[in-house]
Each structure stands twice: as structure tokens, then as C-alpha cells.
C-alpha positions as CSV (number, residue, x, y, z in Angstrom):
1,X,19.6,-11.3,-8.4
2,X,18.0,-7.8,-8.8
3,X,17.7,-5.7,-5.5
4,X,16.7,-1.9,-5.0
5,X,18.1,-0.3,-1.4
6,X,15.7,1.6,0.6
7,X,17.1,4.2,3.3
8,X,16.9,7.8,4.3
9,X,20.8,7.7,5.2
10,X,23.1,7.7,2.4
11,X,25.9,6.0,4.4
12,X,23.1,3.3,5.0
13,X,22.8,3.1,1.7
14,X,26.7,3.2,0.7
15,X,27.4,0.3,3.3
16,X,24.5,-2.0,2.0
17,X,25.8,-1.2,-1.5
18,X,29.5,-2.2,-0.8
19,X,28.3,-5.0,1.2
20,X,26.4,-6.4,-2.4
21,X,30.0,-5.8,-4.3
22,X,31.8,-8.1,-2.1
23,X,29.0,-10.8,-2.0
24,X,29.2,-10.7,-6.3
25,X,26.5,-11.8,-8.3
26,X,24.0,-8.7,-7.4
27,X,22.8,-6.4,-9.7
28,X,22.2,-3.0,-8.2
29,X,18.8,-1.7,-9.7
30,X,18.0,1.4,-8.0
31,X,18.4,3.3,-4.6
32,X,16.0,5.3,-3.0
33,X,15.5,7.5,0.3
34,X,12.3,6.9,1.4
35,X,9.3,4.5,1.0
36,X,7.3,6.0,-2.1
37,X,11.0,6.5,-3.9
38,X,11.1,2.8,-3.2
39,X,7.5,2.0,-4.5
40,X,8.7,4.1,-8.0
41,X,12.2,2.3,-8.1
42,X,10.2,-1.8,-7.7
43,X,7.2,-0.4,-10.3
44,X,10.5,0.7,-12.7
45,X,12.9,-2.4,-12.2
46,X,10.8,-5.2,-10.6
47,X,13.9,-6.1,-8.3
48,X,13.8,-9.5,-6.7
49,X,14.8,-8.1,-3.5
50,X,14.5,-5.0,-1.8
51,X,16.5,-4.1,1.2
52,X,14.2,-1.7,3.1
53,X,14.6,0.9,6.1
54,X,11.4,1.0,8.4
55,X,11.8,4.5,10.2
56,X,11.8,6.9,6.9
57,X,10.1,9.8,6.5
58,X,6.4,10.3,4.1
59,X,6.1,6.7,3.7
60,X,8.0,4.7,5.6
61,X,9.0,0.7,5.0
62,X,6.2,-1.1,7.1
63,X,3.7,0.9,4.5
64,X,5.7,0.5,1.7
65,X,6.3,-3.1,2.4
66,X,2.2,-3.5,2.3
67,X,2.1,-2.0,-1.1
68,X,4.7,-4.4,-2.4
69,X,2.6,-7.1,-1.8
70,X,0.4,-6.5,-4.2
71,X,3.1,-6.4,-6.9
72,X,3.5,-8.8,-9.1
73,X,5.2,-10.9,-9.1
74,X,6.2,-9.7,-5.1
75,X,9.7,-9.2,-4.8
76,X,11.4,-10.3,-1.4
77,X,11.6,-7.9,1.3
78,X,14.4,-7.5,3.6
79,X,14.0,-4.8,6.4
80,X,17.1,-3.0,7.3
81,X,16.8,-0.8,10.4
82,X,18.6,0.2,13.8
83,X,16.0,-0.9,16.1
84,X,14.8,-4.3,16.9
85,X,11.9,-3.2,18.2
86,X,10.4,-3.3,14.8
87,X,10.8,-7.3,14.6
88,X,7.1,-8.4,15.2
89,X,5.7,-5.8,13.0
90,X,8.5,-6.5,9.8
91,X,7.2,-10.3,10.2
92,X,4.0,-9.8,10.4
93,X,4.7,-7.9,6.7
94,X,5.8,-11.2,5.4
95,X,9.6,-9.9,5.6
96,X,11.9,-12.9,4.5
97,X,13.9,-11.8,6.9
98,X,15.2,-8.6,9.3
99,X,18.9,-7.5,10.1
100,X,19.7,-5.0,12.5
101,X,22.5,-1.9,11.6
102,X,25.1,-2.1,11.3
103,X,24.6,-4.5,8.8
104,X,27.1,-7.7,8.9
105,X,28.2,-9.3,5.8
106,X,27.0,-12.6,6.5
107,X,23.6,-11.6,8.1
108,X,23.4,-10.2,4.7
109,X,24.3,-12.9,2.5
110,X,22.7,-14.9,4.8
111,X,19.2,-13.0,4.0
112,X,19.8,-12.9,0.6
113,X,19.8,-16.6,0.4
114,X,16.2,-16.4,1.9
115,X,15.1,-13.9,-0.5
116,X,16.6,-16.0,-3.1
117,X,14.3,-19.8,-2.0
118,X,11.6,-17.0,-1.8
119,X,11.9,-16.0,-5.0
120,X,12.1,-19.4,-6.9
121,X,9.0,-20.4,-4.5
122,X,6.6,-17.6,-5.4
123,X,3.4,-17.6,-7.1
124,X,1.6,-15.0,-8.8
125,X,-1.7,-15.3,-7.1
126,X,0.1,-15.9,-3.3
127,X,0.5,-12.4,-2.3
128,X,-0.5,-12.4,1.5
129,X,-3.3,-10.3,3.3
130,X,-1.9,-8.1,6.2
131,X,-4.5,-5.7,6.2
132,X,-4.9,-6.5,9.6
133,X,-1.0,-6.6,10.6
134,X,-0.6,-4.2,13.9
135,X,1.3,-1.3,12.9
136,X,0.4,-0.8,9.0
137,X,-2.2,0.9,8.9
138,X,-2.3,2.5,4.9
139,X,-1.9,6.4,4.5
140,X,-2.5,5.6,1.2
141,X,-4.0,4.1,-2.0
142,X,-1.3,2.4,-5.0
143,X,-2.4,2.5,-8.4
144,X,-0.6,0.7,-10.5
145,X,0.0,2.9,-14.4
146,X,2.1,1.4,-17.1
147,X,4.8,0.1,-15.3
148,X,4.7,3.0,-12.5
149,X,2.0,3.8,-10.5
150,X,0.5,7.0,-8.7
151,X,-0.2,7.2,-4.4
152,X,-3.0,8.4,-3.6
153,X,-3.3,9.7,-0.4
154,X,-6.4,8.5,1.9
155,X,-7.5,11.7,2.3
156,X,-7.7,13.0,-0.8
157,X,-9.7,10.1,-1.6
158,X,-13.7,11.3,-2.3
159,X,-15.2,7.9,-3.1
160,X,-14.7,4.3,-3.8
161,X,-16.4,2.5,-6.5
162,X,-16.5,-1.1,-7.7
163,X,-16.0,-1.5,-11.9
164,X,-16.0,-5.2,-12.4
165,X,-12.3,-6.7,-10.6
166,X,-11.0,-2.9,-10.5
167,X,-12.1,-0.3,-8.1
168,X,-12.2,3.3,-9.6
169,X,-10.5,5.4,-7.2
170,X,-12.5,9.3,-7.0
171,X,-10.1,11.9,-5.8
172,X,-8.7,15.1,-5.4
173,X,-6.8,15.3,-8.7
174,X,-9.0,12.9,-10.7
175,X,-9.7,9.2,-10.9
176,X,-7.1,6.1,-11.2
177,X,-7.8,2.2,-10.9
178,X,-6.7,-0.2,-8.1
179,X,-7.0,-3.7,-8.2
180,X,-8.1,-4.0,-5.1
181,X,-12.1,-5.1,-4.2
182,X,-14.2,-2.9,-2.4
183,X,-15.0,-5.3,0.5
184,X,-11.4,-5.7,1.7
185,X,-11.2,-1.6,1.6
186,X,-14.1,-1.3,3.4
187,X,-12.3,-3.9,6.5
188,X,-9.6,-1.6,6.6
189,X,-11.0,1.7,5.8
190,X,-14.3,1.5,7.6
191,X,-13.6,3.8,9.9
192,X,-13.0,6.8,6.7
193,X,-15.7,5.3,4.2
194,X,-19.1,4.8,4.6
195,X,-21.1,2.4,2.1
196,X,-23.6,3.9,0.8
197,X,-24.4,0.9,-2.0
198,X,-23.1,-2.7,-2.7
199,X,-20.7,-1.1,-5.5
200,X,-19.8,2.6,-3.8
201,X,-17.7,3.7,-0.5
202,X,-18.0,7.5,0.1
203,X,-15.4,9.1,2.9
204,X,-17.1,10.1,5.7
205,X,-16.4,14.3,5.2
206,X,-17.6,14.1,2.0
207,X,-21.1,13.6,2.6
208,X,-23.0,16.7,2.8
209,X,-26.8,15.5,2.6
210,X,-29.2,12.8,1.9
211,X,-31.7,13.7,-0.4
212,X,-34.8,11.9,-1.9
213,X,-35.6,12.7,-5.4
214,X,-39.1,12.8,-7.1
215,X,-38.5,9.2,-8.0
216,X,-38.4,8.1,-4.2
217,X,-34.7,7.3,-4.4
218,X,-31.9,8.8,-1.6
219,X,-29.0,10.2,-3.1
220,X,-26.1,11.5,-1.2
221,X,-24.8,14.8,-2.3
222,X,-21.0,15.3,-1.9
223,X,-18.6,18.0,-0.8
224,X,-16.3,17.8,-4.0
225,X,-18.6,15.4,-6.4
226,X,-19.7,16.8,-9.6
227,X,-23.2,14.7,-9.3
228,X,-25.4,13.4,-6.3
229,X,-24.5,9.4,-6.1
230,X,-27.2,7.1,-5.5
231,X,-28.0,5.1,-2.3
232,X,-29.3,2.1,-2.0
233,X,-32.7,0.7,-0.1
234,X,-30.3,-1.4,2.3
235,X,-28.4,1.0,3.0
236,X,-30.3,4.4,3.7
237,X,-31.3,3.7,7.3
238,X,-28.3,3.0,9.1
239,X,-26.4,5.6,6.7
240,X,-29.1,8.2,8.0
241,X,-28.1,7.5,11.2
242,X,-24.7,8.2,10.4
243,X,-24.8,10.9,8.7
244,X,-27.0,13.0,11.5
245,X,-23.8,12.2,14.2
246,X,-21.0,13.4,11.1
């Protein structure tokens, strides 16, 4: 069984790694001290388990464990931490299970039995949805890039658009793909996007104007776009509305 350990403290990090010595039969992929270290090491080594911290800093475990679930396949995830307080939220991120520090060796090998029925059960296409789990709300955007990927955070993010089962990411330092659809960023980003057509999301401080061309058609002109983006017929109204209370 591949796992990769997840925690800002390095004695954290020695115990769990002496722990997986004495239980045998782990290999040790990677370590990491914080959440997008973590994201890196599972893009690198596709682990079968990762042994996660929730309170780290940047990125911390509840967020990284969200962007994990859109790996494929998913590894397992096992949240370390020293406060139970964090119990609902690491369940309601699918966690196969949650220990407490200090870790005990047979809470651990007791987890790592879960992880391993989890991982002979997965599917490919059974990633769950917890956009809407309390407490992980996204500060960023994964793109997945030849076996890594890039984080992009939310607010350099310009606009959103659809390209066929991809959505082309427009930021501060380029463009990237996520395989994510543009309706279920639009749930849990409407209150930071605005749609301004059935294939386009546009953040809200990007917009600087509407503008209708000789042709009749709005366009929204953006803070940091290189071209005025079209709106559609559907959606000028309310986003006029909007855009007069930005």
C-alpha cells in the first residue's frame, strides 16, 4: 500500500512514519508540510492513502481533501489532527476514517484497513460531490498537467469558460484546463462569478462595462481581458442589473 503523510509538524510526520515501519508492508511515497505540497506529492505518486493534517497553513487538509476527489483514481483519505472538533467536517469529505494525535498504533492500522476495502471498492467514475460540505469552501481551482497539476487561486481567476467536457480556466498568469463543468462552478462560486452566457462565468471585479456594438449585441468589457466577451440575449437583463450595484 502506497501512502503520502501530510503535516506541518515534522515530529507529526516522524511518528506517523515510524508508526508505518512497525505495521510493515507500507511503502512510504512522499511527505509533505502542507496541503498544496500534498496535492503535488498524490499528482507525482498516486498513493493509495494519504494521511492528512487539517489545520495547515496555505491550503489546509479539508481543501486539499476536496481536490483529491477529483483524482483519479481517488486515493483514500485519512485525517490526522489534534482536535476532534474537526470530525463532522473530515466525514462529510468522504474521509475513510479520522484519528486524533497522538496517533495510536492500532487506530492506525486499524484505518489503514479501511483505506485498504476502500481502495479495492473504488470506481473511477464514483468520486463524491461535496461542494456543498460545511466548511470547504475552495480558495482555489486544480488543474490537472501531465501528471502534476497547477492551483489556481480564485482570485486570480478572470473568467470561466466551457470547451466541450473541459473548462478553460482565464487567469492572471495565463490559461489552464479543469475538468470540471461550468454549472457545478457556478453552485459553488456564484457568489465570485457572474454568467454572462450558457458557456462563460466572468468574476464579478472583472466586469468593467456593458457595451452594445453596431450589431445590437452586449458585450462585457473586462478589467484584465485582452477582448470584450460576448453576452447573451438571456442573460443581459438581470446581468445589467448586476453590474449597476458592483
Amino acid at each position: 500500500m502506497k501512502v503520502v503523510i501530510a503535516d506541518d509538524e515534522p515530529l507529526a510526520r516522524e511518528r506517523l512514519r515510524l508508526l508505518l515501519a512497525e505495521i510493515g508492508g507500507i511503502e512510504l511515497a512522499a511527505e509533505a508540510g502542507d496541503g498544496r505540497e500534498a496535492l503535488h506529492a498524490c499528482a507525482e505518486h498516486a498513493p493509495d492513502v494519504v494521511l492528512l493534517d487539517i489545520a495547515m497553513p496555505g491550503i489546509d487538509g479539508l481543501e486539499a481533501a476536496r481536490h483529491l476527489a477529483a483524482f483519479e483514481p481517488r486515493p483514500a483519505i485519512v485525517f490526522c489532527t489534534a482536535y476532534d472538533a474537526h470530525a463532522l467536517s473530515a466525514f462529510d469529505a468522504d474521509a475513510v476514517d479520522y484519528l486524533v494525535k497522538p496517533v495510536r498504533l492500532e487506530r492506525l492500522q486499524a484505518a489503514l484497513e479501511r483505506a485498504r476495502t476502500y481502495t479495492l471498492g473504488r470506481t473511477r467514475d464514483a468520486a463524491p460531490d461535496t461542494a456543498d460540505a460545511p466548511g470547504q469552501r475552495r480558495t482555489h481551482l486544480c488543474a490537472r498537467l501531465r501528471g502534476s497539476l497547477r492551483l489556481i487561486p480564485l482570485d486570480d481567476v478572470h473568467y470561466l469558460q466551457a470547451d466541450e467536457k473541459y473548462v478553460v480556466v482565464h487567469h492572471a498568469r495565463g490559461e489552464d484546463l479543469i475538468e470540471e463543468s461550468l454549472r457545478s462552478l457556478e453552485e459553488e462560486f456564484g457568489d465570485r462569478f457572474l454568467r454572462i452566457h450558457r458557456n462563460c462565468l466572468v468574476s464579478r471585479h472583472e466586469i468593467l462595462e456593458l457595451r452594445r456594438g453596431a450589431d445590437g449585441h452586449v458585450h462585457a468589457v473586462l478589467r484584465h481581458g485582452d477582448r470584450p466577451l460576448e453576452v447573451s440575449r438571456r442573460c443581459v437583463a438581470g446581468l445589467k442589473d448586476t453590474v449597476r450595484h458592483l
